[in-house]
N, C-alpha and C positions, 0 to 999 in steps of 0.2 A: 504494500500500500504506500501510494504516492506520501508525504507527510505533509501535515497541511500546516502550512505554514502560508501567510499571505499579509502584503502590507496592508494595516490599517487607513494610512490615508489616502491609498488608491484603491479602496476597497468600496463600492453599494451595495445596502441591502435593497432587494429588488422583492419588494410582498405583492402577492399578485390576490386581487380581488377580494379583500379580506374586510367586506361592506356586507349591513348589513343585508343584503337580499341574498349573498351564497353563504354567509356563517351562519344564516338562520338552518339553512337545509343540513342533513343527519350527514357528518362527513366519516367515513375510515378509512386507514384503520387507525388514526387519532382524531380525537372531537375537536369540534370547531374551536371549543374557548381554548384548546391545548397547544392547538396553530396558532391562534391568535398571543397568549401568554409566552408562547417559545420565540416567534416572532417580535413580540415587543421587548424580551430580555437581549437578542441579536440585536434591537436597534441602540437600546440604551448605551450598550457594553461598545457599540461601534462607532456609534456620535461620541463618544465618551474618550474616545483615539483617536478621534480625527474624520472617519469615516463620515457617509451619508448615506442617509436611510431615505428610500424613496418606495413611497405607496400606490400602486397601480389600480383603478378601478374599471369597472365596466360600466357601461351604459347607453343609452341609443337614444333620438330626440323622441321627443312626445308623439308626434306623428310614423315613428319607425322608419323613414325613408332612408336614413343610415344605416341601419342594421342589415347584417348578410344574409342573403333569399337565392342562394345557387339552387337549381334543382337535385338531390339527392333520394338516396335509396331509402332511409328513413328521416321523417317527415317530424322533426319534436313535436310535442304537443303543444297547443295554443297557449302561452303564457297567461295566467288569468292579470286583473289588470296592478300594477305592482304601485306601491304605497310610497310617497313622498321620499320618505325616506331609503328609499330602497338598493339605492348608489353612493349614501353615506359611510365613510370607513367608519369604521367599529370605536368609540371614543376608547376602549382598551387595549388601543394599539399605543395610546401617549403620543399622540404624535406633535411635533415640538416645531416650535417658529424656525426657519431653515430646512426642514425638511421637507420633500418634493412630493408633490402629488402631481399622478401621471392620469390622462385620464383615454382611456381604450374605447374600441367601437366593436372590434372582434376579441376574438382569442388570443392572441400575440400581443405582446405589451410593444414591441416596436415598430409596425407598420401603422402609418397614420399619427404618430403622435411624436412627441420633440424626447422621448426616453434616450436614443441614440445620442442627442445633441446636448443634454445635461450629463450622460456619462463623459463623453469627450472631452466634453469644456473643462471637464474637471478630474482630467484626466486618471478616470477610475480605467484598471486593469483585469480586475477579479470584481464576480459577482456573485453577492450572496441570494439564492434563490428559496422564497417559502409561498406559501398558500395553498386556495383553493381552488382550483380544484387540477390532482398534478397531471391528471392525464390528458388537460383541456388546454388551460390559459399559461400553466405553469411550462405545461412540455413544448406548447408553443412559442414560448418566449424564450426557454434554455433552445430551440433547434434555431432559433433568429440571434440570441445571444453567439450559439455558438460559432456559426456562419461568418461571424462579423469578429472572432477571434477572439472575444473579451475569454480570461480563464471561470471559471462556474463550481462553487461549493451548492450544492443541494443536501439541504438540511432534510433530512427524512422527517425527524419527530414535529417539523413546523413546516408539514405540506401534506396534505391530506386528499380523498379523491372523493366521489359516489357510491361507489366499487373496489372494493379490496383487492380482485384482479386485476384494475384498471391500473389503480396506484404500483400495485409489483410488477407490472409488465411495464410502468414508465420508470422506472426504477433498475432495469435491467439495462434499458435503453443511459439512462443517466452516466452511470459507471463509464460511457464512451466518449459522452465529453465532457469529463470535468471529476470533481470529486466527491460522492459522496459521506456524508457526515452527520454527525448528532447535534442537536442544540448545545451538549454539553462540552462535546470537542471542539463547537468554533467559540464559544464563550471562554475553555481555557487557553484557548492562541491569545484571545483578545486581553484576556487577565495576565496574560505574559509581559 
């Protein structure tokens, strides 16, 4: 195993969707508040070095004319109509004044939105990847991360799926770019 070591202040954490309309839904094989609580000890311990912690949401305008309609083999179900709050990140993530909020249209946290352009600028190298849901928004954003060369910690215990199959079969996939790890072993790099 690679040893994970990574700087601090070329270091984002990258939480993907972690509002309240996907942490309300039943995550495994870790519970929502357990992404959510693993994720906000990664942001603290990171801002806390130097790093930036960047929050990525989803959402589409009132009318849906944004949101993605390709024709497909299955059809999701009708969304029933979603609540005010629905695209609001979680107030138990702490999220603190300097911290990024990114806001998506798809799946992938870098097409369509300035995510690439706040790494850059600031020149982050390595990204800390958590959320919900890992086989959707998460895996989408590590196969864009990775493409684009940034290095990639995915944090298992602070990324969660639908589907317990779903999450181990992005999980296999993971190991190929980047490194996987526990909340507890990027938290002792960062205590280092």
């Amino acid at each position: 195993m690679v040893d994970t070591v990574f700087d601090p202040a070329t270091t984002a954490l990258v939480a993907i969707d972690l509002q309240h309309g996907i942490v309300n839904l039943e995550a495994v094989p870790h519970k929502s508040g357990d992404v959510v609580a693993n994720t906000a000890k990664i942001a603290k311990a990171l801002r806390d070095k130097g790093g930036v912690a960047i929050f990525v949401r989803v959402t589409n305008s009132e009318d849906g004319a944004d949101a993605l309609s390709p024709t497909t083999d299955i059809v999701p179900p009708v969304a029933p109509p979603r609540p005010s709050y629905w695209a609001e990140l979680v107030p138990k993530l702490n999220i603190k004044d300097g911290d990024i909020i990114v806001t998506k249209r798809q799946w992938g946290a870098f097409y369509g939105t300035d995510l690439e352009m706040h790494l850059r600028r600031r020149g982050i190298k390595t990204i800390i990847l958590t959320g919900i849901a890992t086989n959707i928004g998460v895996e989408s954003t590590a196969r864009d991360a990775y493409e684009r060369g940034f290095d990639q910690i995915f944090v298992e215990d602070a990324t969660s799926a639908l589907n317990a199959e779903a999450h181990k079969h992005s999980f296999t996939l993971f190991g190929r770019m980047g490194r996987v790890r526990s909340t507890e072993q990027v938290l002792d790099v960062l205590a280092g």
